[in-house]
C-alpha positions as CSV (number, residue, x, y, z in Angstrom):
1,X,-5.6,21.3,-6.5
2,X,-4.3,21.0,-2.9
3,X,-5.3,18.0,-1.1
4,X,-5.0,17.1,2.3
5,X,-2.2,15.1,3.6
6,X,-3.2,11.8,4.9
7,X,-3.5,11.7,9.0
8,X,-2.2,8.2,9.3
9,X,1.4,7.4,10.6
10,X,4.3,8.3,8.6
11,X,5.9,5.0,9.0
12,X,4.6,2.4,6.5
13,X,6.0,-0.1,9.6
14,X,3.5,1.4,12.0
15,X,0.7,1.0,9.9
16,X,-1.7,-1.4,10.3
17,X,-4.8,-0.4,8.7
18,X,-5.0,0.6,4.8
19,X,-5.2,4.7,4.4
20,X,-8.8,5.0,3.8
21,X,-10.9,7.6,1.6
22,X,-12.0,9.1,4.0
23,X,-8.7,9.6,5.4
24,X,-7.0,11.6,2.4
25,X,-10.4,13.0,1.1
26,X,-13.8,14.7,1.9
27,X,-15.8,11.3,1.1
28,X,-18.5,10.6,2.7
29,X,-20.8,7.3,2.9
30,X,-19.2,3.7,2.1
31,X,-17.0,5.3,-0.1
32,X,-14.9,6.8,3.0
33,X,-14.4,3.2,4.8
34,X,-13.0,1.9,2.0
35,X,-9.4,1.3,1.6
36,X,-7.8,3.3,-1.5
37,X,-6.5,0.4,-4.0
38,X,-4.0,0.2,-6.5
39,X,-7.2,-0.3,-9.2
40,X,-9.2,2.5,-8.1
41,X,-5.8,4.9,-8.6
42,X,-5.4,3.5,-12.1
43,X,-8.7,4.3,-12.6
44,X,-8.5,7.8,-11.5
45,X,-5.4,8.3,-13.8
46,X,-7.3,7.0,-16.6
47,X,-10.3,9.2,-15.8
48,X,-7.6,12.3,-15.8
49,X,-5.6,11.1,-18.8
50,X,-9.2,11.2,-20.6
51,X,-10.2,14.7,-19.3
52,X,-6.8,16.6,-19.0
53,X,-4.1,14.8,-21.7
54,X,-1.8,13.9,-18.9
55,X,-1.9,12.8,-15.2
56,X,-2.1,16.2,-13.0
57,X,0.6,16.6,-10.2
58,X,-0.8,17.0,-7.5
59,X,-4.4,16.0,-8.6
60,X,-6.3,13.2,-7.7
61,X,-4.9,10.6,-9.6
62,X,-1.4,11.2,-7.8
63,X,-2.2,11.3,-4.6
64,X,-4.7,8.0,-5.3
65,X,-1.4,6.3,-7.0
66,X,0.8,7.3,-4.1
67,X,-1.5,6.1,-1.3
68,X,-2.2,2.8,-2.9
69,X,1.1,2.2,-3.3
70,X,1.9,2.9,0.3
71,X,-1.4,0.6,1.2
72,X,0.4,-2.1,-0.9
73,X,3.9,-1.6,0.5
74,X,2.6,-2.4,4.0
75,X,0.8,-5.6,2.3
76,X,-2.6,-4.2,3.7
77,X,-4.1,-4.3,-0.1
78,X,-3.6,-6.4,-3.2
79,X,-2.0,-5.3,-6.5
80,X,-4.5,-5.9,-8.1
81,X,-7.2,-4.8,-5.9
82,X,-10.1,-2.6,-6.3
83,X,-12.9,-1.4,-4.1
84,X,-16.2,-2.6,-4.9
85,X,-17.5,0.9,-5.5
86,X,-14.6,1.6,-8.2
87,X,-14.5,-1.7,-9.4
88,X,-18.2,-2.4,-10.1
89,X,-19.3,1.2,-10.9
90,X,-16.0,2.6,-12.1
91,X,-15.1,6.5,-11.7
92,X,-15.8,9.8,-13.3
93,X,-13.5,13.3,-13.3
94,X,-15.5,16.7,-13.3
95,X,-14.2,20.1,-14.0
96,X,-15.9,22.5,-12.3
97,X,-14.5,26.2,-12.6
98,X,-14.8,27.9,-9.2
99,X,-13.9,32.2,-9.0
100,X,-11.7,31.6,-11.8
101,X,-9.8,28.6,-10.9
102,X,-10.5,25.0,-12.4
103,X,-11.3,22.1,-9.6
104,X,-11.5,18.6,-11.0
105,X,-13.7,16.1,-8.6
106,X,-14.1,12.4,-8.6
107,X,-17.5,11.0,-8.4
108,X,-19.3,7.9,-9.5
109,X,-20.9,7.6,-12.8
């Protein structure tokens, strides 16, 4: 599944603010402020592991993994950081098979 790429600055040294959610995905809500956190990925890949055997390249789970890590490279976010939303309510995968091709989406439980 093709995401977007993120629309913040290349350079981890010009960042200043946490890639968001809303940012990298089509979230909407609280959900889209929220900073994306090395918990929440770990989460995600959990969530894929579960559904799919393996973590997809490419999917959700990578791109989470990937932007946290960036977050936490620029010291914007915590190792062991999770939002509230992931943290407290944890998170789902859904495979949904659209004209013959199979989309997995995140959403919480």
């Amino acid at each position: 599944m093709s995401q977007g790429q993120p629309r913040r600055p290349r350079s981890e040294e010009a960042q200043t603010d946490p890639i968001k959610y809303g940012d990298v995905f089509p979230a909407s809500g609280d959900l889209s402020g929220k900073p994306i956190a090395p918990l929440d990925a770990s989460m995600m890949q959990a969530a894929e592991n579960i559904v799919l055997g393996h973590t997809q390249k490419g999917g959700l789970a990578a791109v989470m993994q990937s932007v946290a890590a960036r977050n936490e490279r620029a010291g914007l976010v915590g190792h062991k950081t999770a939002t509230d939303v992931a943290g407290e309510e944890g998170v789902t995968l859904e495979e949904t098979n659209l004209s013959g091709q199979r989309v997995f989406s995140s959403q919480n439980p």
